[in-house]
C-alpha positions in Angstrom: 0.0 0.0 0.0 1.4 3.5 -1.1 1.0 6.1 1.4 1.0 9.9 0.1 2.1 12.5 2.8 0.6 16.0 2.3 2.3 19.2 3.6 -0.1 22.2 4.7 1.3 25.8 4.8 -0.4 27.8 7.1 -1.4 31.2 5.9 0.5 33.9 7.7 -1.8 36.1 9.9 -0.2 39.8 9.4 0.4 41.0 12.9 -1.6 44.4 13.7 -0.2 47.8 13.5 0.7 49.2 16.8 -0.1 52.6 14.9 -3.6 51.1 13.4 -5.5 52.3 16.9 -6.3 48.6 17.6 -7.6 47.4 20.7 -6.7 43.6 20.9 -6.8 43.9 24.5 -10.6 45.0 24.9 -10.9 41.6 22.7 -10.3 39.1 25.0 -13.1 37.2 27.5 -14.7 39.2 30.7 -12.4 36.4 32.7 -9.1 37.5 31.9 -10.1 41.0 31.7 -11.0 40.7 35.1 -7.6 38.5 35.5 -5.5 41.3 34.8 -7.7 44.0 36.7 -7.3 42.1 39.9 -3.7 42.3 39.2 -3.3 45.5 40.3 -2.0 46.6 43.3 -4.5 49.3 44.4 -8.4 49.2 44.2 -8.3 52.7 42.9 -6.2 52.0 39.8 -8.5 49.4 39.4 -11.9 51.5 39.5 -9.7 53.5 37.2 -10.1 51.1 34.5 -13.7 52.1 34.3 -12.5 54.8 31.8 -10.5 52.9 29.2 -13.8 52.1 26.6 -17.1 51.0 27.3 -16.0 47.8 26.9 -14.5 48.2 30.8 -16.7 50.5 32.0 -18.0 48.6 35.3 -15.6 45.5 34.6 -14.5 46.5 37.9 -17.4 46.0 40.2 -17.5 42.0 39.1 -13.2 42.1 40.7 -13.2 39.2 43.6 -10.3 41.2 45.5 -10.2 44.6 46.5 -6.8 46.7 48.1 -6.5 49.8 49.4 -3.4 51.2 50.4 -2.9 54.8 51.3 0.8 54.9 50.6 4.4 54.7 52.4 3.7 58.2 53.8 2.1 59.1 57.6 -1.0 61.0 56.9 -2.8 63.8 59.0 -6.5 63.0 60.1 -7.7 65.2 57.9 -6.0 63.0 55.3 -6.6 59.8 56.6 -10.5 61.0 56.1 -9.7 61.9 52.2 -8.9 58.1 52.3 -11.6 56.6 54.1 -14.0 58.8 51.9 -12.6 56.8 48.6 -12.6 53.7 50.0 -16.4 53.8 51.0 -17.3 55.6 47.7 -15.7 52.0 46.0 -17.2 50.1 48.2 -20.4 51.3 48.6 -21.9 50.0 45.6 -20.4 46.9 45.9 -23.2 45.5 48.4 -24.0 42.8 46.5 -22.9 39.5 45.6 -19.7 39.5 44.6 -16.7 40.8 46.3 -14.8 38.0 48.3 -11.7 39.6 49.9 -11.2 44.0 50.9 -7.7 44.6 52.2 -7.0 48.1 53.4 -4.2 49.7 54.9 -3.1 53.1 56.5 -0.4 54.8 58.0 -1.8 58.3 60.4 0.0 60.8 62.4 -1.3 62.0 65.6 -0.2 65.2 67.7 0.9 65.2 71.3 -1.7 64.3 73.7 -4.7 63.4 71.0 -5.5 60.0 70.8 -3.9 57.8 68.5 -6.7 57.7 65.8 -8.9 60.0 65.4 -12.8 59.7 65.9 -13.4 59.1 61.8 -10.7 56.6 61.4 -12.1 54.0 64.2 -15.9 54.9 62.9 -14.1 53.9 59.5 -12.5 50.5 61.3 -15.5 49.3 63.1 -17.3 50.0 59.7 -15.4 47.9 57.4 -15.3 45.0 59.5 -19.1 45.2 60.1 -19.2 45.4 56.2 -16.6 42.1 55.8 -19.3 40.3 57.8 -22.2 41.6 56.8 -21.9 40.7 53.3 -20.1 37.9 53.9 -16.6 38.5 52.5 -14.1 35.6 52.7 -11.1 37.8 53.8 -10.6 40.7 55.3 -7.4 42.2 56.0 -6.6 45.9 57.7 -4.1 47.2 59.1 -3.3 50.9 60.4 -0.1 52.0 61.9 0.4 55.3 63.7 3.3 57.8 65.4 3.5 60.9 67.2 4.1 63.9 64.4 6.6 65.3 66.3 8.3 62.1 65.5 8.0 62.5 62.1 9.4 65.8 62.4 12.6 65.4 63.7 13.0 62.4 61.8 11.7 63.3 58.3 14.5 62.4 56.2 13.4 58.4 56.8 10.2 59.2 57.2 9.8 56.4 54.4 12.0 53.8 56.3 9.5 54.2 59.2 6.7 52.7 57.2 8.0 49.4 56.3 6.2 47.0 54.3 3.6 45.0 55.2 5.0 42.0 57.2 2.5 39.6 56.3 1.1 38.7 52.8 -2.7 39.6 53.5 -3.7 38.0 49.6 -1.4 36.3 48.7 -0.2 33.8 51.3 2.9 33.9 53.8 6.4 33.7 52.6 8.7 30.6 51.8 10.2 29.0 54.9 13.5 29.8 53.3 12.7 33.3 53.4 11.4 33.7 56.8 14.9 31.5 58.2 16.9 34.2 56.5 14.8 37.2 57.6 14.1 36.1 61.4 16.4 38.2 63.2 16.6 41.7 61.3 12.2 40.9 61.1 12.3 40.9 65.6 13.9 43.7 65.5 12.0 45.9 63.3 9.0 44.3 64.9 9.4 45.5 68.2 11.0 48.9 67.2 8.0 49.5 65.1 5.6 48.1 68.5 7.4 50.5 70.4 7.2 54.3 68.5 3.4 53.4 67.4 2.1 52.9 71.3 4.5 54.9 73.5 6.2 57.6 71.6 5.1 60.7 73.2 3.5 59.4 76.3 5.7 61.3 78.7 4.9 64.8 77.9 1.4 64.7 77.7 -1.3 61.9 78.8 -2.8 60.2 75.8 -6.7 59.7 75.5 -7.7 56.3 75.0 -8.7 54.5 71.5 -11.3 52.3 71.9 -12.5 50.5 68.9 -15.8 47.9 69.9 -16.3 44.8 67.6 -18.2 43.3 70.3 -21.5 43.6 68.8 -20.6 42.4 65.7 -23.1 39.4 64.4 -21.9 35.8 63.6 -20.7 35.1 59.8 -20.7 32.0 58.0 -18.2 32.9 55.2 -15.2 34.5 56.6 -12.0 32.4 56.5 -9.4 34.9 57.1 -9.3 37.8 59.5 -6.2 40.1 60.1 -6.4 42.9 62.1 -3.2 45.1 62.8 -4.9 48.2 65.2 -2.2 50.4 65.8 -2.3 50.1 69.6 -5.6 50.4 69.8 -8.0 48.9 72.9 -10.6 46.5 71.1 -13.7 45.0 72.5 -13.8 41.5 71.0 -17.0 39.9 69.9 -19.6 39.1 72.4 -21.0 35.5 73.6 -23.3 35.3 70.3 -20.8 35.8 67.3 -20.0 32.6 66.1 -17.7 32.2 62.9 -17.7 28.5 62.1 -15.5 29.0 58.7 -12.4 31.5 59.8 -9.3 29.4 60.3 -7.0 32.3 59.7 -7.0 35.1 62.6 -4.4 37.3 63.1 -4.2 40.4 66.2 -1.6 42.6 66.1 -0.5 45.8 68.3 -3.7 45.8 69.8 -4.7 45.9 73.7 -7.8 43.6 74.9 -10.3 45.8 76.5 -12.7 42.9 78.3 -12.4 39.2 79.1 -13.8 37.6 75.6 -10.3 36.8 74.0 -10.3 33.1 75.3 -13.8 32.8 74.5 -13.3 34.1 70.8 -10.5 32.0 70.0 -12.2 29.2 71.6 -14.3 26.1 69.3 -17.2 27.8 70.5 -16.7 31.0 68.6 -14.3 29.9 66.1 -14.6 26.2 65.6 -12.6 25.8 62.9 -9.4 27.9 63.3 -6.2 26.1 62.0 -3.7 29.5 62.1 -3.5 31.9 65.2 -1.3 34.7 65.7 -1.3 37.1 68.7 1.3 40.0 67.8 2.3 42.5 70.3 -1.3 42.2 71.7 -1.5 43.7 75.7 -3.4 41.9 78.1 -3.1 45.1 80.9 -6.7 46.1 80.2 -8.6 42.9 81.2 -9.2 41.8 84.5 -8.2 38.1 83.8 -4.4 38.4 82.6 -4.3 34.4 81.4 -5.3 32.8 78.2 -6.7 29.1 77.6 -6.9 27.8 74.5 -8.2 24.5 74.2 -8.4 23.3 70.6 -8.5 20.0 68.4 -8.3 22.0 65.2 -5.4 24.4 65.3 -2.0 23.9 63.6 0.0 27.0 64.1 0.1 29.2 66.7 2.6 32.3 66.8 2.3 34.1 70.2 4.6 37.6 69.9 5.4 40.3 72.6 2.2 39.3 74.3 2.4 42.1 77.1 0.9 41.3 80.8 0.2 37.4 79.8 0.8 35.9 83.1 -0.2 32.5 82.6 -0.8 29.9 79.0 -2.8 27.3 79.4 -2.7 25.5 75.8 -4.5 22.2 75.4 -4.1 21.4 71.3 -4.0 17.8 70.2 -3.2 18.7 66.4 -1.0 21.8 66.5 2.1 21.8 64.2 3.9 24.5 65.0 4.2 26.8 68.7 6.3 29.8 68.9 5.9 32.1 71.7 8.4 34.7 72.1 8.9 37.9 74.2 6.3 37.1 76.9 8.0 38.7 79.6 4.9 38.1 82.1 4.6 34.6 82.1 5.1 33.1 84.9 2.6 29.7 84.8 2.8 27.8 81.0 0.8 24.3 81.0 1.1 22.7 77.3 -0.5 19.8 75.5 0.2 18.7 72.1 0.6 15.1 71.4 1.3 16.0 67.7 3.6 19.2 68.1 7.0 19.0 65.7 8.0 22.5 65.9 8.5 25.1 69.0 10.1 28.0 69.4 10.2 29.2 73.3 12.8 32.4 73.4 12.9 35.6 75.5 10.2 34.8 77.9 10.4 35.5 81.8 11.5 32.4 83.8 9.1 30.5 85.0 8.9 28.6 88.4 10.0 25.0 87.7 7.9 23.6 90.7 4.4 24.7 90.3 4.7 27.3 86.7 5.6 24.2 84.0 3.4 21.0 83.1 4.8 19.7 79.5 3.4 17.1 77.6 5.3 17.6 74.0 6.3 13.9 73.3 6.5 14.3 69.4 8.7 18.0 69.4 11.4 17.4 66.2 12.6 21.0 66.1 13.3 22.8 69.2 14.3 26.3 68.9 15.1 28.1 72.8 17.0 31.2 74.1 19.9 30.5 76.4 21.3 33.9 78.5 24.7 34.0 80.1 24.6 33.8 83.5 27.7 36.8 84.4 24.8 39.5 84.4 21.8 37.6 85.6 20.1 35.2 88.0 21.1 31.6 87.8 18.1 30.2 87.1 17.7 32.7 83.9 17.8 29.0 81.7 15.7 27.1 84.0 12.9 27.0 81.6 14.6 26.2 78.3 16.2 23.3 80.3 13.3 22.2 81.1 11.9 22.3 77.7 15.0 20.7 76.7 14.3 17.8 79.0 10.5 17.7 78.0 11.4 17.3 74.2 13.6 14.2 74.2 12.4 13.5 70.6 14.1 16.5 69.2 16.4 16.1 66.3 17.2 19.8 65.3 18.2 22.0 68.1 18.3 26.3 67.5 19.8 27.4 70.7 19.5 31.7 70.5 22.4 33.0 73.1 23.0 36.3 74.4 25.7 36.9 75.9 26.4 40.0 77.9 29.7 41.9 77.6 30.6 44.3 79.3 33.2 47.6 78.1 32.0 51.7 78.6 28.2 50.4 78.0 26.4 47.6 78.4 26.5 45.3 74.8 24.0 42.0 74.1 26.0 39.5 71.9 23.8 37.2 70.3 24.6 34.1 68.7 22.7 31.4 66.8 23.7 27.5 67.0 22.0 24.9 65.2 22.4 21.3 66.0 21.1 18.1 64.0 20.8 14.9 64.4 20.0 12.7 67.8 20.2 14.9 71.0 
């Protein structure tokens, strides 16, 4: 049998004339129209699209993911209310159906002695996270971060160093491990700088009113999975006995103080039976008459407990959680842990606790301990009790991260600190 092959030449399609005025773009399906909209990094440039053609004139009230940003700069209250304005003249009419995640984020300026935000900006906060529920967002994400002016003032030539990035990815996920190993150190340290100008610069000369931002009346939602909430220093009144969220399993609190005794209720399976990643982040306890938290959970696999300021006792009951750090928790004195399945912990810069009565471990599964050993020349000997202990406690630990300061002494006090890493069977 013969067999004939036959070659086809494709016609050649000519290629459009940049200068022919054509709009190939406009062309292409609502989906990746609204693909590239949602690409861009502010919600404004993105209602801006409205007034390329007809073609994407209200494309942008069908985008899924909405960010506002109102720049590297501290504004003035006056500003700050420009900014709220365009972010509720966006969202406004976009109460129905149809937006899943809002992310906004601020940086204000107060002057000596007035509060920390102004009346409008925590009418705006208490707002949008009444809308994220009320129209059942999946995500929500704020964050505002403030300073004295004064500051600002004498330090205006890094005025733009002072508001660093965001250190969490509110849409897009968290970093890489690798990333977060090589950024640790230099991250603590502009963490608690940054902790420390936004709640006490200025307190000295003049007292500062109180900022009082109250979530607890907001209702229950079945949609949210992801709550982050960065306050500025702000006191918050947590939701009451009758929110539930059954789908969040995402919640992060930072720079915030707890105004009432509702924290281990909202983090509890009651309120939030689903929650698999908790972070606490420079979050004072000082304004609630009980000064411990319990968390008892089945469902949580990462907990990251930062700075948490007046925390006198942790009482943490979690038979699937991953991963425990708790750092810089300078009031602890009583820590009672459970977790049958923990691999990772991280327990540095904490007070020492009393070895008798303040520890009950029950870690039998640890693989990577990291802890925080002090030289003693400066200090109490019993500084290390605790990371001993948690040494003992975790005899199935295969990668040790010892962090250790040592004190040295010249004209002025200096902290050395080094980091050692061991492997294998300790």
């Amino acid at each position: 049998m013969e067999s004939t092959t036959v070659y086809l030449q494709a016609k050649p399609v000519p290629a459009a004339d940049p200068g022919d005025g054509a709009d190939l773009i406009s062309g292409l399906a609502d989906n990746v129209l609204l693909r590239i909209v949602g690409l861009l990094p502010d919600a404004r440039q993105v209602v801006r699209t409205g007034a390329l053609s007809r073609r994407w004139r209200g494309l942008w009230m069908r985008v899924s993911a909405l960010r506002f940003d109102s720049g590297p700069r501290f504004q003035s209250p006056s500003d700050a209310e420009r900014f709220i304005a365009i972010v509720n003249h966006v969202i406004a009419p976009r109460a129905q159906p149809g937006i899943e995640q809002l992310g906004i984020s601020m940086n204000v300026h107060y002057e000596p002695g007035e509060p920390h935000l102004a009346a409008a900006t925590v009418e705006a906060i208490e707002r949008w996270v009444l809308y994220a529920v009320q129209h059942e967002l999946t995500s929500f994400a704020f964050a505002v971060r403030v300073i004295e002016k004064n500051w600002l003032e004498d330090n205006d030539d890094h005025e733009d160093e002072v508001a660093v990035e965001e250190e969490d990815n509110y849409y897009n996920g968290d970093k890489s491990d690798d990333e977060e190993e090589d950024e640790d150190e230099e991250e603590e340290d502009e963490e608690e700088e940054e902790y420390n100008y936004n709640i006490d610069e200025g307190n000295d000369e003049k007292e500062t009113p109180v900022t009082v931002i109250a979530l607890d009346e907001l209702p229950s939602s079945t949609k949210l999975e992801t709550l982050h909430l960065f306050l500025g220093g702000a006191r918050v009144q947590l939701p009451s006995t009758s929110a539930i969220f059954p789908s969040l399993t995402d919640l992060s609190l930072k720079v915030i103080a707890v105004d009432n005794d509702h924290l281990s209720r909202f983090l509890s399976p009651a309120c939030c039976p689903c929650l698999q990643k908790l972070c606490l982040w420079a979050v004072r306890f000082d304004q609630a008459s009980s000064k411990g938290l319990v968390l008892e959970t089945s469902t949580l696999l990462e907990l990251t407990m930062y700075s948490v300021d007046g925390m006198e006792s942790l009482e943490l009951r979690a038979t699937n959680l991953r991963a425990l750090d708790v750092e810089c928790c300078d009031q602890l004195e009583q820590l009672t842990m459970s977790a049958s399945r923990l691999e990772q912990l991280t327990f540095s810069h904490n007070s020492s606790l009393d070895l008798e009565d303040g520890i009950q471990l029950d870690l039998p599964c640890v693989r990577r301990l990291q802890i925080g050993l002090v030289s003693h020349m400066l200090y109490d000997c019993d500084i290390n009790d605790t990371s001993i202990s948690l040494l003992k406690s975790c005899s199935s630990a295969t990668c040790l991260v010892v962090d250790l300061e040592v004190p040295w002494v010249c004209v002025t006090l200096f902290r050395l600190s080094y980091r050692i890493v061991i492997s294998g069977s300790i």
